[in-house]
VMD Tcl script that draws the C-alpha trace (Angstrom):
set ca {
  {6.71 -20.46 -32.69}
  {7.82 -23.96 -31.55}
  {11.16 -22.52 -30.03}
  {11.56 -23.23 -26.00}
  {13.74 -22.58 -23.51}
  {15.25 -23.86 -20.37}
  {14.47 -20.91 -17.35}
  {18.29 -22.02 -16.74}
  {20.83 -23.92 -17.66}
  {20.76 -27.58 -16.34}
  {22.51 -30.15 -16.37}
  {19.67 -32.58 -16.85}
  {16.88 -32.69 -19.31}
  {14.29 -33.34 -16.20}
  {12.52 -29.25 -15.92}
  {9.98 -28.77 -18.09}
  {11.01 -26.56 -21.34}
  {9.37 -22.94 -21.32}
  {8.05 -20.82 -23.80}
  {10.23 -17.48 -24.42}
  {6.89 -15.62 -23.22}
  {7.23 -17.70 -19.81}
  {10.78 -17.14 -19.19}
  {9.90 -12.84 -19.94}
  {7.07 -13.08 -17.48}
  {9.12 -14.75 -14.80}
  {11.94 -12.31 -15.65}
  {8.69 -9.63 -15.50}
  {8.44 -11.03 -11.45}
  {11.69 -10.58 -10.51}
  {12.10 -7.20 -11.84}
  {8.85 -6.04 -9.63}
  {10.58 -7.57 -6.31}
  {13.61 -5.49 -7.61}
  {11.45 -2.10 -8.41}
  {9.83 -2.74 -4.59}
  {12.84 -3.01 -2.80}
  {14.57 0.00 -4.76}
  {10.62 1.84 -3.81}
  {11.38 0.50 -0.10}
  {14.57 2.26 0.49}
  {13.47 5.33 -1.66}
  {10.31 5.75 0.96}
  {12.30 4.41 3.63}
  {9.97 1.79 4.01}
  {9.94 -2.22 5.52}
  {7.89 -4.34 3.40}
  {5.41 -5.06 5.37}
  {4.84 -0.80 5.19}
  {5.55 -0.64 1.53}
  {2.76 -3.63 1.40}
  {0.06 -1.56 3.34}
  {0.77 1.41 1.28}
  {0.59 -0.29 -1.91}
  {-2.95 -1.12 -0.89}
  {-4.05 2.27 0.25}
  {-2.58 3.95 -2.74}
  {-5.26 1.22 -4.88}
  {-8.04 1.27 -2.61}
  {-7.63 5.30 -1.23}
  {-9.30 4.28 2.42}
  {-9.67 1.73 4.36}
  {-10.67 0.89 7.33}
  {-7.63 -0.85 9.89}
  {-9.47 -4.06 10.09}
  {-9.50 -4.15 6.53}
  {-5.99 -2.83 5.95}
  {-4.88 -5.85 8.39}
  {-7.25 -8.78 6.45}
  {-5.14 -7.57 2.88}
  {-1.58 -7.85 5.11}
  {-2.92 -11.00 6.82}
  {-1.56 -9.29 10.31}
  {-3.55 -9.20 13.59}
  {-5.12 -5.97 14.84}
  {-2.21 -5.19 17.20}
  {-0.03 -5.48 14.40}
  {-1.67 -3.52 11.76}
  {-1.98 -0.62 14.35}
  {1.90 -0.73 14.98}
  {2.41 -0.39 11.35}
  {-0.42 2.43 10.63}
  {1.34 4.07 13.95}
  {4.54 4.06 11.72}
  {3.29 5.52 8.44}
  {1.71 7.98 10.43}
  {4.28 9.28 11.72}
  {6.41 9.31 8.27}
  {3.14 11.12 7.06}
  {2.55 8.57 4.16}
  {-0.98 7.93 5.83}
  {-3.67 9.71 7.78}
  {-6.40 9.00 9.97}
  {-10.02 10.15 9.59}
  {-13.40 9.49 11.07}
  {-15.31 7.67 9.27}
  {-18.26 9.61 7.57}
  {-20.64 7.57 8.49}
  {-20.08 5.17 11.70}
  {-18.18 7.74 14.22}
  {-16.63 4.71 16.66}
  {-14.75 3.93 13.08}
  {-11.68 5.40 11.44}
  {-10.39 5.54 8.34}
  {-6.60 5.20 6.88}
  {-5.78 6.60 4.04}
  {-2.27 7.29 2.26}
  {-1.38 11.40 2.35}
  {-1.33 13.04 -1.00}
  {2.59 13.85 -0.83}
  {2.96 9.95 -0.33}
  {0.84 9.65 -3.59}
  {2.96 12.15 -5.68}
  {5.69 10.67 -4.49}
  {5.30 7.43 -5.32}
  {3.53 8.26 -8.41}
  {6.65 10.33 -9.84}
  {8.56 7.08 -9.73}
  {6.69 5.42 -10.98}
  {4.42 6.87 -13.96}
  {7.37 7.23 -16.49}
  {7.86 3.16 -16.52}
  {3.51 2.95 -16.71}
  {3.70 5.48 -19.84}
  {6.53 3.75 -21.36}
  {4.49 0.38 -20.96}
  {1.27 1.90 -21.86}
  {2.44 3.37 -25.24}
  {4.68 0.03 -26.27}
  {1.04 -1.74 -25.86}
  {-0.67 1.16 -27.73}
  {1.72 0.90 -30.25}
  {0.28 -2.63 -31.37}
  {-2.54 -2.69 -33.63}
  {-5.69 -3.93 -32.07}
  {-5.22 -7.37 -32.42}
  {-2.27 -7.35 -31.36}
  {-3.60 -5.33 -28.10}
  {-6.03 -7.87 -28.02}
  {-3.88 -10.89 -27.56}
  {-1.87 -8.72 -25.44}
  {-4.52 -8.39 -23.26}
  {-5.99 -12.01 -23.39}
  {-2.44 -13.16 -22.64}
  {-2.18 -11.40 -19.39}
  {-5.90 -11.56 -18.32}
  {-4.85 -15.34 -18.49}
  {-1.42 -15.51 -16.30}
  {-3.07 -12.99 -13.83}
  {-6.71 -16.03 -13.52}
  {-3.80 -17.99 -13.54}
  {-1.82 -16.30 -10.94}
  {-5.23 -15.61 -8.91}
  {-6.72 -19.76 -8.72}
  {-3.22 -20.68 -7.88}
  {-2.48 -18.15 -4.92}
  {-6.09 -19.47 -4.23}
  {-5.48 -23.05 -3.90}
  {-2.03 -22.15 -1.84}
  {-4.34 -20.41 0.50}
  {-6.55 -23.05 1.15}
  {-3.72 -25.53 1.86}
  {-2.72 -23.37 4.79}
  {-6.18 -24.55 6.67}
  {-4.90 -27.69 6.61}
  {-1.82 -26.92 8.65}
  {-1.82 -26.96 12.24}
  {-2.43 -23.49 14.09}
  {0.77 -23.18 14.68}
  {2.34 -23.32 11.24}
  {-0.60 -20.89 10.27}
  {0.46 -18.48 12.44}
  {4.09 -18.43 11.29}
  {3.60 -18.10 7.84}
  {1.96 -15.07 8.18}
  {4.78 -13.96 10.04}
}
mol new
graphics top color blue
foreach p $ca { graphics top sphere $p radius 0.5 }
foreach p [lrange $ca 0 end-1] q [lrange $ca 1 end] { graphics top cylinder $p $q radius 0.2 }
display resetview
């Protein structure tokens, strides 16, 4: 399949021509900031909420210092926003089993069901298009995105790194 495509229309021949499977997966990115933002105002949720409960929901519990190292936020700030989902009731607070100075934050069941119930009917739609595919066609499915997501991963990598390079200042506003 030699056929590319322009992401848009330009005027000048000077962007690099993408593959139709290039132009879907960007089209694939800005559908998920669309389905977040319509998830935001369902849960009634900033981002930077929506954010920490998208990592609860994977991980179940966490402790606050790690909840703040996956938002990149400072202690203060994490508390302020496990203060807020708190008192929503998407999250609760437990002792830790183990260490009792520690807590753990974890997101409540009804937040779970919740978000789940949005969301499962588009993950079983997906899931049985890919199922439908017979297994080599799973296969390069799979290698495809296994690929774009190492891709996705060294890249948001070397991004990161740049940002010790920058003066404290700049570090500290980026991460907001």
């Amino acid at each position: 399949m030699d056929k590319v495509f322009f992401m848009k229309d330009s005027p000048s021949d000077e962007r690099p021509r993408m593959h139709p499977a290039s132009v879907l997966l960007r089209q694939i990115l800005e559908l998920n900031e669309v389905m977040e933002f319509a998830m935001r105002r369902e849960m009634s949720l900033n981002e930077t909420d929506f954010q920490a409960m998208q990592h609860l929901i994977k991980h179940r519990s966490m402790s606050p210092g790690e909840l703040a190292q996956f938002l990149h936020l400072t202690a203060a700030a994490t508390t302020t926003v496990i203060d807020r989902l708190v008192r929503r009731g998407h999250i609760t607070r437990t002792p830790h089993p183990t260490d009792r100075r520690r807590l753990l934050i974890s997101p409540s069941a009804e937040s779970v069901k919740d978000t789940m119930a949005r969301l499962m009917p588009m993950i079983l739609e997906v899931d049985a298009k890919v199922r439908s595919y017979d297994d080599s066609g799973q296969e390069a499915i799979v290698d495809f995105l296994a690929s774009v997501a190492s891709s996705m991963h060294q890249r948001a990598a070397a991004l990161e790194d740049k940002t010790l390079d920058l003066p404290l200042a700049k570090q500290q506003n980026r991460k907001g």
